[in-house]
Legacy VTK file of the C-alpha trace (Angstrom):
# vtk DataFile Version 3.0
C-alpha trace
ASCII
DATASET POLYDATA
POINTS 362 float
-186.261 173.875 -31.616
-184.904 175.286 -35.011
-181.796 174.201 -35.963
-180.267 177.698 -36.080
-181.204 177.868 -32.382
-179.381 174.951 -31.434
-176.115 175.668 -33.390
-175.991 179.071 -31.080
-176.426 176.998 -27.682
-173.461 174.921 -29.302
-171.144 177.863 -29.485
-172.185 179.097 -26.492
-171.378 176.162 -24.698
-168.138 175.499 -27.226
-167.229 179.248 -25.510
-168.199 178.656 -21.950
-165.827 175.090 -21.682
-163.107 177.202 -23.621
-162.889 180.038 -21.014
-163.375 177.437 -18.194
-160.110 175.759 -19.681
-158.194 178.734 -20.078
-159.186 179.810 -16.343
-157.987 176.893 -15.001
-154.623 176.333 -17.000
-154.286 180.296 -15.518
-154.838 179.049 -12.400
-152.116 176.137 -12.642
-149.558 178.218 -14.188
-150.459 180.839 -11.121
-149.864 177.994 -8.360
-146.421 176.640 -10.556
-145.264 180.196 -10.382
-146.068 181.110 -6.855
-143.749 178.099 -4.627
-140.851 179.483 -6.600
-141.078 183.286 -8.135
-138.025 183.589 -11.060
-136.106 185.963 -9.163
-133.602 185.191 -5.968
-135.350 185.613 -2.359
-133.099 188.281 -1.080
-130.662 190.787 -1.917
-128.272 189.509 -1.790
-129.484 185.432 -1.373
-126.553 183.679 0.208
-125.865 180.538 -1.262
-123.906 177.893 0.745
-121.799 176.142 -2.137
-119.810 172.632 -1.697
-118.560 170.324 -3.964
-117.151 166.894 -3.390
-114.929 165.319 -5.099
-115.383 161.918 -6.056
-112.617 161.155 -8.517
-110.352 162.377 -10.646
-110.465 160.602 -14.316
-108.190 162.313 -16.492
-105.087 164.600 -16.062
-104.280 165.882 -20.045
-100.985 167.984 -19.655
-100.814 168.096 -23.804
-103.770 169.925 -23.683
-103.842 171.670 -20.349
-107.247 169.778 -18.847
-108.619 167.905 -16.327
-111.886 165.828 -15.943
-113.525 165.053 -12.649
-116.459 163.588 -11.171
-118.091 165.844 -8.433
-120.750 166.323 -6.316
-122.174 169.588 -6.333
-124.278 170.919 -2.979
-126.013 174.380 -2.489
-127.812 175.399 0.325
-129.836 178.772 0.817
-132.977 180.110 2.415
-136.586 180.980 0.472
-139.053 181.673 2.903
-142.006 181.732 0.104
-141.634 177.613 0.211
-142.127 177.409 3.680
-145.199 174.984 4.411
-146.629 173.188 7.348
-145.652 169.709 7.620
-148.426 168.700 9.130
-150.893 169.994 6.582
-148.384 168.600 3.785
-147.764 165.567 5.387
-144.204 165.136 5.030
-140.983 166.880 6.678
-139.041 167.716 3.696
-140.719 167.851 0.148
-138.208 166.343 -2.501
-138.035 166.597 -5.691
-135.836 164.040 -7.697
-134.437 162.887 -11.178
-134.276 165.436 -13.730
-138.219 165.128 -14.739
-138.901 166.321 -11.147
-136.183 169.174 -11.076
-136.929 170.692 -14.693
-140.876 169.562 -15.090
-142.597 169.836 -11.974
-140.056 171.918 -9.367
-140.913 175.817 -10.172
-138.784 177.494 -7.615
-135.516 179.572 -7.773
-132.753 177.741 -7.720
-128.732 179.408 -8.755
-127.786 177.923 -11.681
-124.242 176.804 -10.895
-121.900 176.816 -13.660
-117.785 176.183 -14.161
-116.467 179.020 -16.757
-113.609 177.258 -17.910
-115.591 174.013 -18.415
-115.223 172.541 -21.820
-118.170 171.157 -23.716
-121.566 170.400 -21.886
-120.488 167.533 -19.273
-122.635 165.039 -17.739
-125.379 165.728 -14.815
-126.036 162.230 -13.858
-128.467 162.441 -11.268
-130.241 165.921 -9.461
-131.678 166.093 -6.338
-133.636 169.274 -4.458
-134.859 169.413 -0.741
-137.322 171.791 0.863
-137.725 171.841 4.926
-140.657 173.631 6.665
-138.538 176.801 7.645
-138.218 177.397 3.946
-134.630 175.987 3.823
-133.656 174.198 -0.025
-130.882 171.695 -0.233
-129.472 170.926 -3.586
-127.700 168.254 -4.686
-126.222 166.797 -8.122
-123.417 164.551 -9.375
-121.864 165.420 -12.490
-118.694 164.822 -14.422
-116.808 167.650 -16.099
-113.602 168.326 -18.147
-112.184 171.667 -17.147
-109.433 174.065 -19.037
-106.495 175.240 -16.190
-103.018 176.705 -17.387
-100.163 174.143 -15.408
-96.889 174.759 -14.512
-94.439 172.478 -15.691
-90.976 173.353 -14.876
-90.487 170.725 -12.341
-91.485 167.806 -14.651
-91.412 165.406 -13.384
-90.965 166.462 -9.937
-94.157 168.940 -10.235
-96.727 170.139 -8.569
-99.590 171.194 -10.171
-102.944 173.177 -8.946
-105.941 172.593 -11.308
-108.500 175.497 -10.609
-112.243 176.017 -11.370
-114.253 178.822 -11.097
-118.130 178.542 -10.311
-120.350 181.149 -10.573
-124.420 181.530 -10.780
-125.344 182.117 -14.058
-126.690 185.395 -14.303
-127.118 186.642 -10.755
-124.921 189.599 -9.953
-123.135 189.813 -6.583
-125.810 192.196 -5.370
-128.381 189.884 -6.157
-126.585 185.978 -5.015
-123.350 185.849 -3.091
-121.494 182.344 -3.369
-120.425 181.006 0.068
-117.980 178.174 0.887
-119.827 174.987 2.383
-116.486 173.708 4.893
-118.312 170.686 5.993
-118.048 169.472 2.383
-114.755 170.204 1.280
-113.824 168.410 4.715
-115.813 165.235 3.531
-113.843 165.457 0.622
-110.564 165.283 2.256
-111.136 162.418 4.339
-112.516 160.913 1.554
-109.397 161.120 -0.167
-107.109 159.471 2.052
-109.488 156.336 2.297
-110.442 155.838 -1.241
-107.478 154.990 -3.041
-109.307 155.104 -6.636
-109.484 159.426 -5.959
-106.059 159.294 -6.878
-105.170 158.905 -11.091
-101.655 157.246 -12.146
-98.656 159.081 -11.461
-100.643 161.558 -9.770
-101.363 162.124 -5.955
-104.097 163.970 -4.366
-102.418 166.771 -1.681
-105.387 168.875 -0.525
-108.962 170.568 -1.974
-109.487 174.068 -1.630
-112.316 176.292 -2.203
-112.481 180.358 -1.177
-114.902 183.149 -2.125
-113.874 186.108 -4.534
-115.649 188.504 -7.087
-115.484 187.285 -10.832
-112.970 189.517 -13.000
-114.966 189.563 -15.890
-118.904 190.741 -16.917
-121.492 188.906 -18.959
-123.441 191.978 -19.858
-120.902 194.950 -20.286
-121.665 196.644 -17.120
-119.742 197.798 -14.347
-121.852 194.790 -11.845
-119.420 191.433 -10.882
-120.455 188.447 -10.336
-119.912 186.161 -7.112
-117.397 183.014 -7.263
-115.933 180.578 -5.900
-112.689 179.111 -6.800
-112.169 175.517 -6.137
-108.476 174.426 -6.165
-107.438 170.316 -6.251
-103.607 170.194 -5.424
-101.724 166.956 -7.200
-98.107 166.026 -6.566
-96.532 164.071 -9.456
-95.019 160.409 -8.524
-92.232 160.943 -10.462
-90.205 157.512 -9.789
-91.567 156.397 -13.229
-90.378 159.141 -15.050
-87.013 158.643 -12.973
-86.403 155.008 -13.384
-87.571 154.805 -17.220
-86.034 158.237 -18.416
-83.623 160.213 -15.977
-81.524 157.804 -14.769
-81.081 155.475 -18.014
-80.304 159.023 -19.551
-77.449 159.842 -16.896
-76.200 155.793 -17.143
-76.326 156.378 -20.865
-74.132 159.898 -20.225
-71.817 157.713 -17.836
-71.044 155.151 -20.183
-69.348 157.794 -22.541
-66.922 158.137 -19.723
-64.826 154.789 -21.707
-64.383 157.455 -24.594
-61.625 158.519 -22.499
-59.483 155.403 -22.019
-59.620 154.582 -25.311
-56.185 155.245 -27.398
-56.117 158.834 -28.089
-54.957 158.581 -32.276
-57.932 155.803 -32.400
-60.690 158.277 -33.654
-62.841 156.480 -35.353
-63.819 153.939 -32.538
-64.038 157.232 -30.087
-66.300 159.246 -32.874
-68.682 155.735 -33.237
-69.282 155.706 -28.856
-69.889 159.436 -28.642
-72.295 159.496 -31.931
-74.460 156.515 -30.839
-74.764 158.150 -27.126
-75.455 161.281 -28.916
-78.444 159.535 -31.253
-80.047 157.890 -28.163
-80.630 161.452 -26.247
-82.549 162.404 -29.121
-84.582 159.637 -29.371
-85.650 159.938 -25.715
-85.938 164.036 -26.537
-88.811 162.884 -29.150
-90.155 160.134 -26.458
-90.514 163.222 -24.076
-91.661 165.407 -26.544
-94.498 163.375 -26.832
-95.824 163.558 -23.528
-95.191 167.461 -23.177
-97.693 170.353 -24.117
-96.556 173.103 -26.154
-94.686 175.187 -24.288
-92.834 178.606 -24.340
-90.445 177.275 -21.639
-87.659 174.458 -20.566
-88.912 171.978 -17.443
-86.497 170.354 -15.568
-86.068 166.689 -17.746
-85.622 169.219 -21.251
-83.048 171.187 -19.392
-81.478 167.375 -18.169
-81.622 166.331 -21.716
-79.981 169.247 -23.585
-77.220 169.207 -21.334
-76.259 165.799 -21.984
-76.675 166.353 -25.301
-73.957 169.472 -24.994
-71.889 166.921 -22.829
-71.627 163.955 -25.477
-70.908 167.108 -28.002
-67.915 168.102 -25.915
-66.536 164.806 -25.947
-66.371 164.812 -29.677
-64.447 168.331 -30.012
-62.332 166.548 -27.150
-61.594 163.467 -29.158
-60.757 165.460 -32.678
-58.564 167.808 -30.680
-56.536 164.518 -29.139
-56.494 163.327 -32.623
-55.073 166.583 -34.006
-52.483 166.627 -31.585
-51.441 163.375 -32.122
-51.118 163.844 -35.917
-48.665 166.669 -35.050
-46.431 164.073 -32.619
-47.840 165.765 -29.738
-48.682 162.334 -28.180
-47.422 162.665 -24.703
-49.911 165.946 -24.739
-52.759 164.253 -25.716
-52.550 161.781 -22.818
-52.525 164.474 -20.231
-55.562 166.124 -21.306
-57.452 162.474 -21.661
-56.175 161.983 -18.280
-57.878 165.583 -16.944
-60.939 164.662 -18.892
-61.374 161.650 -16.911
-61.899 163.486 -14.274
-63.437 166.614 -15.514
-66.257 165.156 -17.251
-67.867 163.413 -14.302
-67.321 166.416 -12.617
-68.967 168.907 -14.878
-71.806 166.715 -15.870
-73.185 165.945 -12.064
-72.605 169.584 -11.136
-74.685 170.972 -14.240
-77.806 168.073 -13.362
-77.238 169.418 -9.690
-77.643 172.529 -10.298
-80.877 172.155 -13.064
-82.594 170.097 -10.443
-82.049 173.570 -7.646
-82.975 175.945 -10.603
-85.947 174.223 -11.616
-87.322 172.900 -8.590
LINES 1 363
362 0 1 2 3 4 5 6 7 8 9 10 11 12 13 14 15 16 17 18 19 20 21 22 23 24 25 26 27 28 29 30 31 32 33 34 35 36 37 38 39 40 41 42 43 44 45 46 47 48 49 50 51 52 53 54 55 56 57 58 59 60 61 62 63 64 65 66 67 68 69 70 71 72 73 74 75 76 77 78 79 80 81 82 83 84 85 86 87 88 89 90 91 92 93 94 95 96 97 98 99 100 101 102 103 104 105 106 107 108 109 110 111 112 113 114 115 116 117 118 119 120 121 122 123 124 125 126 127 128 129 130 131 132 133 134 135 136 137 138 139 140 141 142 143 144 145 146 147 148 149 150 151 152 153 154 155 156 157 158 159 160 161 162 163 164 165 166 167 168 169 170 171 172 173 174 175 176 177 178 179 180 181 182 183 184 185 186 187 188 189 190 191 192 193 194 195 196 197 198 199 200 201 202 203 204 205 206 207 208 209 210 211 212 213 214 215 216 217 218 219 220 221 222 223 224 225 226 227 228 229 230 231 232 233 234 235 236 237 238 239 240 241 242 243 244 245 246 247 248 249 250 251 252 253 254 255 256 257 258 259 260 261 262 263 264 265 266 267 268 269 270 271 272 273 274 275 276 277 278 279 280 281 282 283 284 285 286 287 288 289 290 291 292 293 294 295 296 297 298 299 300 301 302 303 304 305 306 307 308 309 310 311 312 313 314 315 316 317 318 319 320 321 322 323 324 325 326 327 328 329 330 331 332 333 334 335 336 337 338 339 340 341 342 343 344 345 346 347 348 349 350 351 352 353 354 355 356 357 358 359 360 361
């Protein structure tokens, strides 16, 4: 056989085991695409959301965020991946671990995603469950740290509601409609009261909510929304820190300038030295506060605390240079009385102005 001969049977054959590759990596990709089709089963697909929540790590009120650890659970129906268990041999096909879920599992699945997250967060572990009737079970743990505007006029008898808002990337409400899995957000609660670590310092877990809605804003420009859900932790503050380290040193502090007022009314220079050093310790604790406080537009509760005393301590100043002034003009016997009504008077005016902040504010 020539050798031109033979280097055509080559090609030939080099041609034949080429197309018989290409048919069968077309026939691969046909049965990867066929369990799971790109698009949602039905119109809408209703999507059974829950979320669990396994701890709270980090309360920032500087920056206005919160990081938590959650479990994440969907549930919805796709009645292309129903199978016979028998001819599979198993009752539920799983799929686990993130090589499973992004390398070998080729169905739909909603891609659930917190808008106001910040940065890409941590999906520790991913699990996905198919039953016979075509039912699929996700599951995934993950750790996020999520933007939510707080309220902080109570400090540090606050309340404060951190929010997040899920929705599935890219499906329209038409297309997947988010609904609320109870059974979780129930597991949750118990949870809660059981597992004392759920609960970050000075903070207390009150309740976890979670209700449906339509998303108020549009990836694409059109007039379509997009299904949510809007989960909502509730924290009460433990304020008896804050109260034992700040407020009530602050109103002993305030108390203490009450001596100004039995001391000798012509002795101003001993009154001036109580009233300044009383006056220098509120603003160090404003700048210990400060600290602690995000940038707000508006007073809380402990600012509106502190200014007052500081307006207090001012008063008794004025109060002493006025005594002072009238004793230089031999208006003694004057000066007494009004020390004497200012004995009384500034208790007064002080607890009624902290009363009435604390009513105000909270």
């Amino acid at each position: 056989m020539s050798f031109g001969i033979k280097m055509r049977l080559a090609r030939v054959g080099f041609l034949l085991g080429l197309l018989s590759i290409m048919g069968s990596l077309g026939l691969n990709a046909q049965r990867a695409v066929e369990p799971g089709m790109p698009n949602p089963p039905g119109s809408p697909t209703e999507v059974k959301v829950g979320v669990f929540l396994a701890d709270i790590i980090d309360v920032d009120e500087l920056n206005e965020t919160f990081e938590v650890e959650l479990i994440l659970t969907a549930e919805w129906m796709d009645p292309r991946l129903a199978f016979d268990p028998e001819e599979e041999g198993t009752p539920v096909k799983l799929f686990q671990g993130s090589f499973q879920f992004n390398e070998i599992y080729a169905a739909w699945w909603p891609q659930l995603l917190f808008v106001n997250q910040i940065g890409t967060g941590d999906l520790n572990s991913v699990k996905i469950s198919i039953y016979p009737n075509g039912r699929v079970r996700y599951l995934d743990q993950r750790s996020v740290l999520l933007e939510t505007p707080m309220e902080l006029r109570a400090f540090p008898f606050d309340r404060q509601r951190l929010v997040a808002k899920i929705v599935s990337f890219g499906d329209y409400a038409d297309e997947v409609r988010l609904v609320v899995d109870e059974r979780v957000l129930g597991a949750s609660e118990e949870y809660a009261e059981t597992e004392t670590r759920v609960n970050i310092a000075q903070w207390k877990l009150s309740s976890v909510e979670m209700e449906e809605g339509l998303a108020n804003f549009r990836y694409y420009g059109g007039n379509q929304h997009f299904s949510d859900l809007t989960l909502t932790i509730e924290l009460e503050r433990k304020s008896g820190n804050l109260i034992w380290k700040v407020i009530l040193p602050l109103i002993i502090l305030v108390l203490l300038m009450w001596a100004v007022f039995w001391m000798e009314e012509d002795n101003l220079s001993d009154r001036l030295n109580v009233a300044f050093i009383g006056i220098l310790t509120i603003v160090a604790y404003q700048f210990l506060i400060d600290g602690a406080m995000p940038r707000i537009d508006y007073f809380t509760f402990t600012d509106a605390v502190l200014l007052y005393s500081f307006l207090v301590m001012c008063l008794a100043i004025f109060q002493s240079l006025w005594l002072y002034s009238l004793c230089k003009k031999g208006k003694k016997e004057t000066a007494e009385k009004v020390d004497l009504v200012f004995r009384w008077f500034f208790p007064v005016i002080y607890f009624a102005g902290v009363v009435a902040s604390y009513y105000y504010y909270i």
